[in-house]
C-alpha positions as CSV (number, residue, x, y, z in Angstrom):
1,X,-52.0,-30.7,-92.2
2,X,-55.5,-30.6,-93.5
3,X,-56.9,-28.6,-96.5
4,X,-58.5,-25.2,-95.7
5,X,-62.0,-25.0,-96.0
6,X,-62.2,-22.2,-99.7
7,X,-65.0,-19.8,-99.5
8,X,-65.5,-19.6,-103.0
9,X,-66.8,-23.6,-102.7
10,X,-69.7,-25.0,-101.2
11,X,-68.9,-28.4,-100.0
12,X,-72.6,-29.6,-100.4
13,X,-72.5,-29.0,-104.2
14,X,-69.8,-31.7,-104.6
15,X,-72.3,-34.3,-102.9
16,X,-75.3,-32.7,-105.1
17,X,-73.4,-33.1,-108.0
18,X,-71.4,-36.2,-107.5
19,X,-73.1,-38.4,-104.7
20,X,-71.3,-39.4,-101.8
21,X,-68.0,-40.5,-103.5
22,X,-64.8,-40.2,-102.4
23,X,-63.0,-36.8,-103.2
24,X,-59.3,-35.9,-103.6
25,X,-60.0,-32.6,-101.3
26,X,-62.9,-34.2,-99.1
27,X,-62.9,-30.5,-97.1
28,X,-64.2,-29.3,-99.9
29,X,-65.4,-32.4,-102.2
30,X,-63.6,-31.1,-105.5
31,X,-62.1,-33.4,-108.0
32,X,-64.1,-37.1,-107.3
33,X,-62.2,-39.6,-107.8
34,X,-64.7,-42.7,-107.8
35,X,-64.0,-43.9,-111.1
36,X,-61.5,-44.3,-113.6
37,X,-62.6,-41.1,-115.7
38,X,-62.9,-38.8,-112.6
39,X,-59.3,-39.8,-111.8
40,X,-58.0,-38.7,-114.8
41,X,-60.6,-35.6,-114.8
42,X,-59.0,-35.0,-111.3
43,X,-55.0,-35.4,-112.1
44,X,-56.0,-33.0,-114.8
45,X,-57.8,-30.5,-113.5
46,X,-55.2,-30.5,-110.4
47,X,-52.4,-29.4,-112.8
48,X,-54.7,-26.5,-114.2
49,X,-52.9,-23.3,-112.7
50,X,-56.8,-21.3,-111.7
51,X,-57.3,-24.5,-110.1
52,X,-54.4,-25.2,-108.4
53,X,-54.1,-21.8,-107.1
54,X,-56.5,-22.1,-104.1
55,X,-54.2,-24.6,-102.9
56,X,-50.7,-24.3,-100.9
57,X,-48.3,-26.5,-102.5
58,X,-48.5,-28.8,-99.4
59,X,-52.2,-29.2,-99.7
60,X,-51.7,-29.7,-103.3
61,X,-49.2,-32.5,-102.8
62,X,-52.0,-34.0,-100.5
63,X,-54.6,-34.0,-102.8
64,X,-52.4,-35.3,-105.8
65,X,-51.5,-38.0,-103.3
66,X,-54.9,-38.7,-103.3
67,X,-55.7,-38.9,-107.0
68,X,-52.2,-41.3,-107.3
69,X,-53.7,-43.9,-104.8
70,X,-57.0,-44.4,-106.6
71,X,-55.0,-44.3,-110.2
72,X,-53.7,-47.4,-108.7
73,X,-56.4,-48.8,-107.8
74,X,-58.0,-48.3,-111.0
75,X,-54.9,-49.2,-112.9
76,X,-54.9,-45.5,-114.4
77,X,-51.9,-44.5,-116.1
78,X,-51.1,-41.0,-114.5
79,X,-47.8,-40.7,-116.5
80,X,-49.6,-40.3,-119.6
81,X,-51.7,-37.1,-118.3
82,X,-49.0,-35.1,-117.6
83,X,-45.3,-34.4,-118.6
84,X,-42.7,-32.7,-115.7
85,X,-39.7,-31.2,-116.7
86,X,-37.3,-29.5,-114.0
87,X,-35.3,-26.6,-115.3
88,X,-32.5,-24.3,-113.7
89,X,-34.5,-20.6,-113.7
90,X,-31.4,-18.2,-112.6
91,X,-28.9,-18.1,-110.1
92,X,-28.0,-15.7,-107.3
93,X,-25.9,-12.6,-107.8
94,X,-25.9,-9.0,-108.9
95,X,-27.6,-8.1,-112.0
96,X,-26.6,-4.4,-112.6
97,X,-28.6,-4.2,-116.1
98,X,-32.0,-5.6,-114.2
99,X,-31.3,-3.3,-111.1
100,X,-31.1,-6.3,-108.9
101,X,-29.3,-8.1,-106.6
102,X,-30.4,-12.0,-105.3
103,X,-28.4,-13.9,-102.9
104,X,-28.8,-17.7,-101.9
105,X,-30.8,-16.8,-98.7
106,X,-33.4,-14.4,-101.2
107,X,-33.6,-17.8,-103.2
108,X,-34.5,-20.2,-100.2
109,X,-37.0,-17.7,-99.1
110,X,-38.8,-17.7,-102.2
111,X,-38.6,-21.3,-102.5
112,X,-40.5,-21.5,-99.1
113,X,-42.8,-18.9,-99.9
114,X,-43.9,-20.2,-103.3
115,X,-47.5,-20.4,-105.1
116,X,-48.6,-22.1,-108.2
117,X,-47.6,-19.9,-111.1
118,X,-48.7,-20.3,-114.8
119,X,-46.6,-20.7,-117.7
120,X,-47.7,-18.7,-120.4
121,X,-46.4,-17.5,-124.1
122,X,-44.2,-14.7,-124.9
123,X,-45.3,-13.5,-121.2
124,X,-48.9,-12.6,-122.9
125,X,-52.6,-13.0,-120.9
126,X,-54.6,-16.1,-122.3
127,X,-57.9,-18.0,-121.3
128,X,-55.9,-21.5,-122.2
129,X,-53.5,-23.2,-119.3
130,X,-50.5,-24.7,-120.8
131,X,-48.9,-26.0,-117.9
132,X,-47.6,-24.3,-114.3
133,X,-44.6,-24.0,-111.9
134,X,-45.7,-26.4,-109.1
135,X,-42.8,-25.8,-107.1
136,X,-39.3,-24.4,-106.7
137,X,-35.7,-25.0,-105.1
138,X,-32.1,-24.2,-104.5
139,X,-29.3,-25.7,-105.1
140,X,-25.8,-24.0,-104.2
141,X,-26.6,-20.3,-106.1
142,X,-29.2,-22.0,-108.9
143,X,-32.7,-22.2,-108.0
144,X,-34.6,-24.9,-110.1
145,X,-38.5,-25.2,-110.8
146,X,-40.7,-27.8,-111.6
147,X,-42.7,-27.2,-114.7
148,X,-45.8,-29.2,-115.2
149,X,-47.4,-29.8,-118.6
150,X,-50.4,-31.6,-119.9
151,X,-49.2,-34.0,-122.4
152,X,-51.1,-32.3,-125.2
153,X,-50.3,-29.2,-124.6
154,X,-46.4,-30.5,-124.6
155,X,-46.8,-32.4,-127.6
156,X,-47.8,-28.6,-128.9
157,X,-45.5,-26.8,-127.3
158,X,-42.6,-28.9,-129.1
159,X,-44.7,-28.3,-132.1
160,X,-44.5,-24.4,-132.1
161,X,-41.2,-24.5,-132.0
162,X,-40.5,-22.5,-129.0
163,X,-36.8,-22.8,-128.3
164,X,-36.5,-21.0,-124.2
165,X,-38.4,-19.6,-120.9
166,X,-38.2,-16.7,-119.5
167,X,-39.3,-16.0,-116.0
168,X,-40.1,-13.1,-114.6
169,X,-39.7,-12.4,-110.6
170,X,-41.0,-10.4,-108.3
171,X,-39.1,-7.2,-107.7
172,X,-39.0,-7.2,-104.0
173,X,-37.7,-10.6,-104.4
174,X,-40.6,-12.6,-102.7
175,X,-41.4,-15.3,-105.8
176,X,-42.1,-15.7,-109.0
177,X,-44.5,-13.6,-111.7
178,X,-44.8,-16.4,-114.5
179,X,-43.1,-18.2,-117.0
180,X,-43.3,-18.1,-120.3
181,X,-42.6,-20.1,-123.4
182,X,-40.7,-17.6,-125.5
183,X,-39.3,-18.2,-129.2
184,X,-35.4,-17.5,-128.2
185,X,-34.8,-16.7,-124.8
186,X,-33.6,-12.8,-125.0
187,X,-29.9,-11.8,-124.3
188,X,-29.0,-8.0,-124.8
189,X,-31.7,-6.3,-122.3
190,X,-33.5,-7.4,-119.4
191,X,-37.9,-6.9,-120.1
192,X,-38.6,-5.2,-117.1
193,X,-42.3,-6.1,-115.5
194,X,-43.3,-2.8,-114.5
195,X,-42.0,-1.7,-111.9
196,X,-42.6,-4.9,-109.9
197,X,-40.8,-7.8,-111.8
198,X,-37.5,-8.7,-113.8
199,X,-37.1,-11.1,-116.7
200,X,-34.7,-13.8,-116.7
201,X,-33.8,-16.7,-119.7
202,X,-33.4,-20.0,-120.0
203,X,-33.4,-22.9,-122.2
204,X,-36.0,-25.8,-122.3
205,X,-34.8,-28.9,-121.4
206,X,-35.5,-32.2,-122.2
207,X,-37.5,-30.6,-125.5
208,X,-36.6,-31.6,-129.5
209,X,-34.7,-29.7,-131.0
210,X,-36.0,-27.6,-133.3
211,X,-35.2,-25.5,-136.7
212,X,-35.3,-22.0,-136.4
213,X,-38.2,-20.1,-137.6
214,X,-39.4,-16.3,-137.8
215,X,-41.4,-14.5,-136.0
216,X,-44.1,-14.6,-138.2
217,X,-44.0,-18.4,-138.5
218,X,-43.7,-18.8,-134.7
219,X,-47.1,-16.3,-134.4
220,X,-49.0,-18.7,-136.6
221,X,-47.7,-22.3,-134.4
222,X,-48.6,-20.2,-131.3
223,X,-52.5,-19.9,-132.9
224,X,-52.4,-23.0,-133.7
225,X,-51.7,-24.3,-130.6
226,X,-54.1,-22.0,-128.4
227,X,-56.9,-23.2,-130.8
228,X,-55.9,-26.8,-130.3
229,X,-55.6,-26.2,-126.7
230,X,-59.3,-24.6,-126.6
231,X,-60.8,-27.4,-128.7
232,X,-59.6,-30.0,-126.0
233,X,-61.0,-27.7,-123.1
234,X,-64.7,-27.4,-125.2
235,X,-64.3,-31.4,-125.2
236,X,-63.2,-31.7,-121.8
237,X,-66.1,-29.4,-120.4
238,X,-69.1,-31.2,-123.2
239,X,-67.5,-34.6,-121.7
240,X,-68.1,-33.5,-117.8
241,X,-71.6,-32.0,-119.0
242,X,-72.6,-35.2,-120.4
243,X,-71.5,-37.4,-118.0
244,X,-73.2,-35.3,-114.5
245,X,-76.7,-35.3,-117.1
246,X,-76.9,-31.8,-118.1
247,X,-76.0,-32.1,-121.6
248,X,-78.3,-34.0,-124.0
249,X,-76.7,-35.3,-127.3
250,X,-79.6,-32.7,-128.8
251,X,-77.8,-29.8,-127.4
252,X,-74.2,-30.6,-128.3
253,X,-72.9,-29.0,-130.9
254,X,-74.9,-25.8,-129.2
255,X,-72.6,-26.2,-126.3
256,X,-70.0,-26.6,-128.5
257,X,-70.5,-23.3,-130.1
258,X,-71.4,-21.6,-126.9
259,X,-68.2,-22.6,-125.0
260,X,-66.0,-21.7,-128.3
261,X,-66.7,-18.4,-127.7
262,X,-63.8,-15.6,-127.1
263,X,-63.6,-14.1,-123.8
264,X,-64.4,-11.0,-125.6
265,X,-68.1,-12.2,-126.2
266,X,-69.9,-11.1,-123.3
267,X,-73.1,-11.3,-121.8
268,X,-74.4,-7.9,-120.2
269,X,-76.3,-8.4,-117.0
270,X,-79.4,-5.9,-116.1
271,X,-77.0,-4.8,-113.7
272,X,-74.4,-3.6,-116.0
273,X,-71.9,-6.5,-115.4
274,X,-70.6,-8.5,-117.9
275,X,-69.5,-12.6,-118.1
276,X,-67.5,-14.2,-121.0
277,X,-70.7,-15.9,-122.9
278,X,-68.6,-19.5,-122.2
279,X,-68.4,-19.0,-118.4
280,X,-72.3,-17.9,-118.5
281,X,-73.4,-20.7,-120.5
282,X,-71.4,-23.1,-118.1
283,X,-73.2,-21.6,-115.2
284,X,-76.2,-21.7,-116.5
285,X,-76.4,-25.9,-116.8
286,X,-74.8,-25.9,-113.9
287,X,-77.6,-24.4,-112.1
288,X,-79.9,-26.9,-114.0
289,X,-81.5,-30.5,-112.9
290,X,-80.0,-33.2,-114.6
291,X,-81.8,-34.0,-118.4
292,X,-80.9,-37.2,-119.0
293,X,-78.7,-40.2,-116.8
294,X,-75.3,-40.8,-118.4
295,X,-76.3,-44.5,-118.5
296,X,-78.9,-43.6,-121.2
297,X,-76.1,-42.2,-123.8
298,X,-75.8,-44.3,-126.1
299,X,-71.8,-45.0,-127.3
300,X,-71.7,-43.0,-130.8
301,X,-75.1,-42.0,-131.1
302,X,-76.2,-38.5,-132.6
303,X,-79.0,-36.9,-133.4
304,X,-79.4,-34.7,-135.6
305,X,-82.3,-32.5,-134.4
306,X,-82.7,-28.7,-135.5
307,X,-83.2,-25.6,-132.7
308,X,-85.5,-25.7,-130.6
309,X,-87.1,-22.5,-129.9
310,X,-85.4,-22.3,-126.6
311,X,-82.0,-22.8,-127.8
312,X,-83.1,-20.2,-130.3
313,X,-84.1,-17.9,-127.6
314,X,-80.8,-19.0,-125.7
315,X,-78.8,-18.0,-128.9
316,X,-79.9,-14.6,-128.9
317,X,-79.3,-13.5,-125.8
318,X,-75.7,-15.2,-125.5
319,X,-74.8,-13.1,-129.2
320,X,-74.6,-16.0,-130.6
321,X,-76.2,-16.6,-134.3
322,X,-78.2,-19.9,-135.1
323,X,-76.6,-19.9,-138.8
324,X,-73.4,-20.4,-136.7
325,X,-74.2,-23.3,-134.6
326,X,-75.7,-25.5,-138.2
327,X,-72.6,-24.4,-139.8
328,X,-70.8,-25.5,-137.0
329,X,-72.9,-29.1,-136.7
330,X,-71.4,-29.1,-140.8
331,X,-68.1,-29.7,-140.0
C-alpha cells in the first residue's frame, strides 16, 4: 500500500530543502534519511503525535520501516531514541457509573479503526509531545496499547513522579480521545469527556516506583518537565535551522528567544489573524535562502555579536524585547 499524497505538503519543498536524498515517505519527501543525523531527526519526528497524525498506522509502519533500514546502515542506535511500553487500557463489560457498555467486538473495531493519539498530562492541552498511542489490540476482553515515548521525555516522566494513565474513549465507542499521565489513577467517579468520551485508569508499567507526593509537589515536577521538554524542542528546531543554512551562529540565541515563546505570544496579521510568535518565526526562515552552508560552522564556535538593526526591527514586531534576548545570551 503506498502513502497518500497530504495536501498540506508540497513534495517539491522536500527536494528544495534537502536535495535529492532519499526520504522515509518519498510520496511526500518528509523525514530524509540520508545521513546519520536525519535518521535520528526522522525516528524522532515520526513518533511526534502532530506528525504522525497524517499517517494511517499502516503507512506509519512503512515509513518507520524505512527510517529502521538506513539506522542499519548507518549503524544508528534507534533503541536509544525512543522507549515503548505496552499497557492493558480497560476491558469489555458494562460500566453502569460511566453510562457505558463495551463488548469484545466494540474492542476489535476500535482496534481496526485506530489513529495516532497523544498522551498528555492530567488530560490538559499542551504545545509539548510527550509520547503517543501508536496502536491498539485485543486480547480475550482486555484491549492493550502501545505507548511510545521519547527517551527524554520518559526519563522525565519517571521523574515527575506520575504513578497511572487514564484514557479517555470515545463515547460512541469508535476509538480512543487521549491518554494522559495522571498522578494516581482515579477510583470513585468516572471524569466524563463531555458528552462524547469516558475516562478509564490504569497503572504504568514497566516505570520506578515512586514515593508519593502532593498535589502541589506533582504541579511543580509537571513544570519542570514541560520546560525541559520545550528546551530540547528549541534545540532540536536551532539544530535543523543550522544544519539546512538558515540560522547563522549570529542569530542564535535570537532564535532561541523567539522559539521560547508561549503560544500565548502572538503575532497579529493585517488581516486580523493571529500565529504563536514561535510558529511565525519558524516560517519566516523557512521561507528564506540559505545564509551560510553547514560545512562553514565551525564545531563550538560563537560569536558574540550585538543586534543588528534588523533583528531589532524583527524583535518588535514579534513582541519580543531586545533586553530579553542579551539577558538570555547571559545565561
Amino acid at each position: 500500500m503506498q502513502i497518500r499524497k497530504r495536501d498540506d505538503v508540497d513534495p517539491e519543498e522536500g527536494i528544495r530543502k534537502y536535495g535529492e536524498v532519499e526520504f522515509a515517505d518519498p510520496v511526500n519527501n518528509k523525514y530524509p534519511i540520508d545521513t546519520p543525523e536525519h535518521v535520528r531527526a526522522a525516528w524522532a519526528y515520526i513518533h511526534v503525535p502532530r506528525n504522525a497524525m497524517f499517517y494511517t498506522p499502516v503507512e506509519l509502519e512503512q515509513i518507520k520501516s524505512r527510517i529502521i533500514a538506513a539506522a542499519k546502515r548507518f549503524d544508528v542506535h534507534l533503541s536509544d531514541e525512543v522507549v515503548e511500553r505496552d499497557a492493558k487500557l480497560f476491558a469489555a463489560g458494562s460500566y453502569p457509573d460511566r453510562g457505558i457498555e463495551i463488548s469484545e467486538e466494540d474492542l476489535d473495531r476500535m482496534a481496526e479503526s485506530h489513529q495516532v493519539v497523544p498522551i498528555k498530562v492530567e488530560h490538559a492541552d499542551s504545545p509539548l509531545d510527550l509520547g503517543m498511542v501508536t496502536k491498539i489490540w485485543r486480547a480475550g476482553k482486555d484491549l492493550f496499547g502501545r505507548l511510545v515515548f521519547t527517551a527524554p521525555a520518559w526519563a522525565l516522566v519517571q521523574a515527575s513522579g506520575a504513578k497511572g494513565l487514564s484514557a479517555a474513549v470515545k463515547r460512541d465507542k469508535s476509538g480512543l480521545v487521549e491518554v494522559s499521565l495522571v498522578r494516581r489513577p482515579r477510583i470513585a467517579d468516572a471524569v466524563v469527556f463531555g458528552a462524547d468520551a469516558v475516562e478509564f485508569e490504569f497503572e504504568i508499567e514497566g516505570g520506578e516506583e515512586v514515593a508519593d507526593t502532593n498535589a502541589a509537589e506533582f504541579s511543580r515536577r509537571i513544570a519542570d518537565l514541560e520546560g525541559e521538554l520545550r528546551s530540547r524542542d528549541v534545540d532540536s528546531h536551532v539544530e535543523s535551522l543550522k544544519r539546512a543554512g538558515k540560522l547563522a551562529p549570529a542569530g542564535e540565541e535570537l532564535a532561541r528567544v523567539l522559539l521560547s515563546a508561549g503560544d500565548g505570544q502572538v503575532v497579529t496579521f493585517a488581516d486580523g489573524s493571529e500565529k504563536p510568535v514561535a510558529e511565525t518565526f519558524l516560517a519566516f526562515l523557512d521561507a528564506q535562502p540559505k545564509v551560510i552552508e553547514f560545512s562553514e560552522l565551525a564545531d563550538g564556535a560563537k560569536e558574540p555579536v550585538e543586534l543588528s538593526e534588523a533583528e531589532r526591527e524583527l524583535c518588535a514586531k514579534l513582541g519580543v524585547s531586545p533586553e530579553a534576548v542579551v539577558k538570555h545570551r547571559g545565561r
